[in-house]
LUMDRENNU-458106 format. One line per field, with one value per residue (C-alpha): x, y, z; residue number from 1; residue in one letter. Coordinates in steps of 0.001 Angstrom, whole numbers. Layout:
LUMDRENNU-458106
u <- c(X | ...)
v <- c(Y | ...)
w <- c(Z | ...)
seq <- c(NUM | ...)
type <- c(A | ...)
***
This chain:
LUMDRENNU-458106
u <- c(-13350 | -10284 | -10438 | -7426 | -5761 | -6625 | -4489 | -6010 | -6103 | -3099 | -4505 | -4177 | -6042 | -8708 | -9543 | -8973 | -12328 | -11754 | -8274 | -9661 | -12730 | -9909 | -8017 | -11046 | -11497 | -8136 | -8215 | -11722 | -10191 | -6927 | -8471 | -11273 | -8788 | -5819 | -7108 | -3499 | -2789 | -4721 | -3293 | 500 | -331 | -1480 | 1841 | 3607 | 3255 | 5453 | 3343 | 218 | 2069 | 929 | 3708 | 2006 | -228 | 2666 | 4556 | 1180 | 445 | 4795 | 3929 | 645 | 1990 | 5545 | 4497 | 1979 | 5249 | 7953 | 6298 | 5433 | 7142 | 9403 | 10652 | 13530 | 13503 | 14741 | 12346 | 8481 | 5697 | 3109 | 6357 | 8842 | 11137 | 10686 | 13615 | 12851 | 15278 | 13463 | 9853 | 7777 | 5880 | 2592 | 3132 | 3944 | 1405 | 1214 | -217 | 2271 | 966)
v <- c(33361 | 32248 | 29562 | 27563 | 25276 | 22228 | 19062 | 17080 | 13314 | 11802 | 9877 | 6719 | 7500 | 9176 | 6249 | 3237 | 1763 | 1551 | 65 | -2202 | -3123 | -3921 | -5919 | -8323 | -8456 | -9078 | -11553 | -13523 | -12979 | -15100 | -17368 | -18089 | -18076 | -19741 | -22659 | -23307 | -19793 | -20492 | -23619 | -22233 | -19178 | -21351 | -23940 | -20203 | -20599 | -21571 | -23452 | -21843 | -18502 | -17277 | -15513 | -13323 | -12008 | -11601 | -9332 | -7433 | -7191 | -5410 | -3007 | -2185 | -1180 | -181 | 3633 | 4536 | 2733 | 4723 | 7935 | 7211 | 9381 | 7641 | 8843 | 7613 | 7653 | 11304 | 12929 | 13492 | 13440 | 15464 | 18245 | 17727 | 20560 | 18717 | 16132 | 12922 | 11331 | 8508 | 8230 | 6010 | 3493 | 4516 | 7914 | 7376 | 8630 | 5241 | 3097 | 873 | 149)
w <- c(2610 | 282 | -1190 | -1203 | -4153 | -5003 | -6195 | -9338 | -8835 | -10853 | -13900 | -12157 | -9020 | -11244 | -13432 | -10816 | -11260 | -14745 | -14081 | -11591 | -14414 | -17039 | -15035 | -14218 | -18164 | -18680 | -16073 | -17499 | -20816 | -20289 | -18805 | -21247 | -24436 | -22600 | -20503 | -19306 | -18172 | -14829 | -14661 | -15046 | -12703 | -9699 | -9864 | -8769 | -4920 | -2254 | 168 | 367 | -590 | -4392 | -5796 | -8043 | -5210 | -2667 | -5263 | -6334 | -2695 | -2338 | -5342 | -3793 | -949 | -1183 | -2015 | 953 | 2988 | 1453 | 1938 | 5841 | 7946 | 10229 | 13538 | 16628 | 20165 | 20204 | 18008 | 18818 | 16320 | 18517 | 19572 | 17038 | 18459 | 22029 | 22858 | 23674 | 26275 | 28166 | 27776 | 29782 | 27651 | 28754 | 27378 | 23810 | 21243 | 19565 | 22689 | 24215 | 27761)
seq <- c(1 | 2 | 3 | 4 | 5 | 6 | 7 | 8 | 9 | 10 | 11 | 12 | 13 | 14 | 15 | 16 | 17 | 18 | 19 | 20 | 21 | 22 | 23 | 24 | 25 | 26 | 27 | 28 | 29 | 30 | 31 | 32 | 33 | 34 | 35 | 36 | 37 | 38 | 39 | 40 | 41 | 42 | 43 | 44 | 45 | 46 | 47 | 48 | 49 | 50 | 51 | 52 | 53 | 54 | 55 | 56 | 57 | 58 | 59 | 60 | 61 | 62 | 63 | 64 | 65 | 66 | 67 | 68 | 69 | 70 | 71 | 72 | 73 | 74 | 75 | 76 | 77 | 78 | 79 | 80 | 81 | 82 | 83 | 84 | 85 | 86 | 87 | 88 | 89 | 90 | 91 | 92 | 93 | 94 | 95 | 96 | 97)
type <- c(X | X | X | X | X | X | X | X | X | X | X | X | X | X | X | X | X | X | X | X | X | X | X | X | X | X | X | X | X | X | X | X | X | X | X | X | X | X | X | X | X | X | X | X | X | X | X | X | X | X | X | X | X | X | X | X | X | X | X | X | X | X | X | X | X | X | X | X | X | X | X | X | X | X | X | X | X | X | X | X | X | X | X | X | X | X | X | X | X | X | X | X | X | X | X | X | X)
***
């Protein structure tokens, strides 16, 4: 049996927990030897929106989201080669009806 190739983890995906660990330190740290950097960080919200969690949350996520593949009504992602005219709802791979 061949085996096939494998991909390394990138550095970042191979350390996370210890870039997740840091980040909690970094975290306990600032706000242990700057008393006012909690303070400053929560007056960033709109509402009940916190602005530094809304644009961690868009850097989070913008890569799995840029890489999804995206598809119109004339292309099929079960039969790509099939075309697509006018499908009934309840037959679409991605459960409407």
């Amino acid at each position: 049996m061949e085996r096939l190739p494998t991909k390394r983890l990138s550095c970042l995906d191979r350390y996370l927990t210890v870039w997740i660990l840091l980040a909690i330190l970094l975290g306990i740290g600032l706000r242990e030897f700057l008393p006012g950097f909690a303070a400053g960080i929560t007056h960033l919200s709109v509402g009940t929106t916190s602005i530094p969690i809304a644009l961690g949350l868009i850097v989070m996520m913008y890569p799995p989201l840029a890489k999804r593949q995206r598809f119109t009504c004339r292309t099929n992602p079960i039969q790509p080669d099939a075309d697509v005219r006018a499908a009934d709802p309840r037959e679409l791979p991605f459960g409407f009806g």
